[in-house]
N, C-alpha and C positions, 0 to 999 in steps of 0.2 A: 677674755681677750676681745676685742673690736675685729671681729670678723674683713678683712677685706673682698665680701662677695663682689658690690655691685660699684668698686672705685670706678675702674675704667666707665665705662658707660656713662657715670652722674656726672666723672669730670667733664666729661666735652660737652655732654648736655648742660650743666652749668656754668665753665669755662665758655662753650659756646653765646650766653647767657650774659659774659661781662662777671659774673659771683664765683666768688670760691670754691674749691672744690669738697666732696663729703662723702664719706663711706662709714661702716659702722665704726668703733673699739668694743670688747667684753671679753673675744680672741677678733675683727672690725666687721659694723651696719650702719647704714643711713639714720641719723638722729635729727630732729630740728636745729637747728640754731640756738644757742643760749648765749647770754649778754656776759661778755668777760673784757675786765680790763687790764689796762697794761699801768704802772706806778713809774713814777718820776725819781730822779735820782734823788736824794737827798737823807733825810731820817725819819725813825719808825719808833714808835713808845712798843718796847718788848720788857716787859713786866715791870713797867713805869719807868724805866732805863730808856735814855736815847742810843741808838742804833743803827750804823751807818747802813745805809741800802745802795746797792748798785746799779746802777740804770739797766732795766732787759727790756732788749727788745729784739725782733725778729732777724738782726743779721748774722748770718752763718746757719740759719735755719734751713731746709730742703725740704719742697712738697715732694712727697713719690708719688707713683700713680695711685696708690691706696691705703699710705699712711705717711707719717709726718719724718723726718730727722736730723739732723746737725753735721754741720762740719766739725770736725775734731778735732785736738793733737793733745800731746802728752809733752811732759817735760823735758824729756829726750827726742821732741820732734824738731828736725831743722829746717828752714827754709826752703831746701830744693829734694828734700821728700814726699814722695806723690801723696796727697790727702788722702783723710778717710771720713766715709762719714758714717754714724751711729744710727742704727733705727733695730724694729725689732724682731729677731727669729722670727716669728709668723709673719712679717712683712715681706718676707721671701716672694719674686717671683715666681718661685718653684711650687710655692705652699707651706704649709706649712711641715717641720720638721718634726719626725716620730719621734717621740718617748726615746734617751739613748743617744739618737742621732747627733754627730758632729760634723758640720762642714768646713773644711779650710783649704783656701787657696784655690777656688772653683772659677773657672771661667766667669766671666758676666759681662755686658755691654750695657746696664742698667744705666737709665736719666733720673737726676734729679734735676730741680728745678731751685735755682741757689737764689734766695730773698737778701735784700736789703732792709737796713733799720725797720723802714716804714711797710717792710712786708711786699714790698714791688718784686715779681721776677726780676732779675738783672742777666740771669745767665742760665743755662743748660750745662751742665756738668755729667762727666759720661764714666763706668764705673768700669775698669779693665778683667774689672776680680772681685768675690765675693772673697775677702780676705778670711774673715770666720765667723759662722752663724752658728746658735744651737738653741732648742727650749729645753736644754735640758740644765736644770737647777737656777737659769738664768733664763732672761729670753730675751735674746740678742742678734742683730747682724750689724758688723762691719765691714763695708764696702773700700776697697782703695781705688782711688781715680785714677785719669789718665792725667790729671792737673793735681801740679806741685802748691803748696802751698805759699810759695810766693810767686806764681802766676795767678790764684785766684787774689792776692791780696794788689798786687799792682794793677790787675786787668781791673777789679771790680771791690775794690778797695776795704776788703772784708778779709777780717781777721777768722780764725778758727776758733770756735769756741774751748777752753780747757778744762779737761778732765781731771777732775781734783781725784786728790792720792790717797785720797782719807774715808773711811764709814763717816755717811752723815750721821749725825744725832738728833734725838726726840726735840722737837719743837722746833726744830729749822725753820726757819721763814724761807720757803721756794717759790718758783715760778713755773707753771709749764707751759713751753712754746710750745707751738702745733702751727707748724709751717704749709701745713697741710689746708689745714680750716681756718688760717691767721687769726690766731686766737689766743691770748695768753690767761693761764689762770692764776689767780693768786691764792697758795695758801699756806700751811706748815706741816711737817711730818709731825701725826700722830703716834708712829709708833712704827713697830717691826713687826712682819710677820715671821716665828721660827718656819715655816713651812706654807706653803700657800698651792692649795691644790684646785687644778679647773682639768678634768675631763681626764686626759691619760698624761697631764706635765705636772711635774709639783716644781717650783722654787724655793729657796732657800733665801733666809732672811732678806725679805721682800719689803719694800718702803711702803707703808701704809701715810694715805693723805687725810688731814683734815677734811671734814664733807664740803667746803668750801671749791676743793678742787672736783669738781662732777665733770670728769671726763668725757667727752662723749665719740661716737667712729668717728675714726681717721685723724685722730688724736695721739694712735698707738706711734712709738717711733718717738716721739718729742724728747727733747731735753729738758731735764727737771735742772734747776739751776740754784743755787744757793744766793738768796738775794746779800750776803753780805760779803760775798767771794766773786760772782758772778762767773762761778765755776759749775761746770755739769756733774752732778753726783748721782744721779740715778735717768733711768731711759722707762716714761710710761707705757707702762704696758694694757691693762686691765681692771677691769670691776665687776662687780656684783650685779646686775642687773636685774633682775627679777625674786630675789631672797634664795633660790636653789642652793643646794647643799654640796660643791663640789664637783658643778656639771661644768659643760661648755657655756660660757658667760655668767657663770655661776661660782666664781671662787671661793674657797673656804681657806680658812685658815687653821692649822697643827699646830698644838702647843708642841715640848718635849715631852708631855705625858701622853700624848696622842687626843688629848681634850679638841672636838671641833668646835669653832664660831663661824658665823654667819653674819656677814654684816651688808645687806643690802644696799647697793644704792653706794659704798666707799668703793674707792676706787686705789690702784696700787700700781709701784714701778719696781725696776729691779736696778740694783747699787751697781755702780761704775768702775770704782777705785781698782774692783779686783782687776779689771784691763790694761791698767797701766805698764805693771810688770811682764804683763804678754807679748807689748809690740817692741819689737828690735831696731835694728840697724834699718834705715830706707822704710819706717812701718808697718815690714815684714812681722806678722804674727806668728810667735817661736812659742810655744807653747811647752818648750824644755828650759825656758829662762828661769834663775833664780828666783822664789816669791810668786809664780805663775800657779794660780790653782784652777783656774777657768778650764771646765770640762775638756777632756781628750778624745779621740774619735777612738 
């Protein structure tokens, strides 16, 4: 995980500065800068096959103070339901969340900082509720604002990004935004981890990245995006960073035989779809809805 130690501080100092802001990812720390580009709408030769791609770019994105996240909605969201936005368990104010832990429906007054296309602030968006967070099997928080979703789309003319329904599949061609560091990576899902263990949280079937996507802090929170749907299927979390075997910033991955790998230096997110079925009526998180398997408190 991408440690968020030292967000607040490097923001203003760099924010201060005119430059974006940086803290880590592994669970978030301070990384340098790496050259990431963003792709034009159009098409992509995927195993000699044309391929249509969707334009991504940074609107509907949110800098937090110490890592990245998106505006959201799901298929059952309507216009005058207060938004939510995606980022991740250890992106808590609070800290991060023990082994176990379930939060829903918690107080919060949390800012994000809402971008347009070109990555511009536009707006302050302010969080009434942490609607439900957890690292456990997932690592996830969802926020609901005090702004409806079509107050952010008339105010400041941005759509919510959507939350596809579906498990990605191996060789996705993705995107990850980082609202946080304006930065997008291009690459493909490599694979699935059955298990993916860092320190005292394990996940479950985890989105393993092509080495193309090199995550780096304050990256955690981002929306992976499916360039052919331009749908969010998974939320980055974490990588490897120094080859460690299962430590803190050190992920490993569990087969079903209990076989470990170690793969330094890739980086991983956790899948989306199973959220959909959770949020109700007003995008109240009902956690007793049909299809809902997303951890319980």
């Amino acid at each position: 995980m991408r440690k968020p130690l030292l967000g607040a501080l490097l923001a203003v100092l760099l924010l201060g500065a005119g430059a974006a802001p940086a803290t880590a990812t592994g669970l978030d720390a301070a990384a340098p800068a790496k050259t990431a580009s963003t792709a034009p709408a159009g098409t992509t030769a995927v195993g000699g096959t044309a391929a249509a791609v969707k334009a991504v770019s940074y609107a509907g994105t949110v800098a937090l103070s110490n890592c990245s996240g998106s505006v959201v909605r799901t298929p059952g969201s309507q216009p005058n339901d207060f938004a939510l936005v995606l980022s991740n368990g250890h992106c808590l104010e609070s800290g991060f969340p023990a082994a176990g832990q379930v939060i829903v429906n918690q107080p919060s007054s949390r800012t994000f900082t809402l971008l347009n296309a070109a990555g511009t602030g536009v707006a302050t968006l302010r969080a009434s509720r942490i609607a439900y967070a957890t690292m456990t099997d997932t690592d996830v928080s969802l926020y609901q604002l005090t702004s409806t979703y079509a107050q952010i789309q008339s105010r400041y003319a941005i759509t919510a990004l959507d939350l596809n329904t579906t498990r990605p599949v191996q060789g996705t061609a993705i995107k990850v935004v980082s609202g946080y560091w304006k930065r997008i990576y291009t690459c493909n899902v490599d694979g699935f981890a059955y298990q993916l263990k860092e320190g005292q949280w394990t996940w479950k079937d985890s989105v393993r990245y092509t080495s193309a996507c090199n995550t780096i802090g304050g990256t955690s929170g981002s929306p992976v995006i499916d360039t052919a749907t331009g749908k969010v299927v998974a939320v980055n979390n974490t990588g490897n960073e120094s080859g460690g075997r299962c430590t803190d910033n050190n992920p490993c991955e569990v087969d079903q035989s209990g076989n470990v790998t170690v793969r330094q230096g890739i980086n991983y997110a956790q899948e989306t779809y199973q959220i959909v079925p959770c949020v109700g009526t007003g995008t109240k998180i009902d956690l007793s809805l049909a299809g809902c398997a997303l951890p319980k408190p």
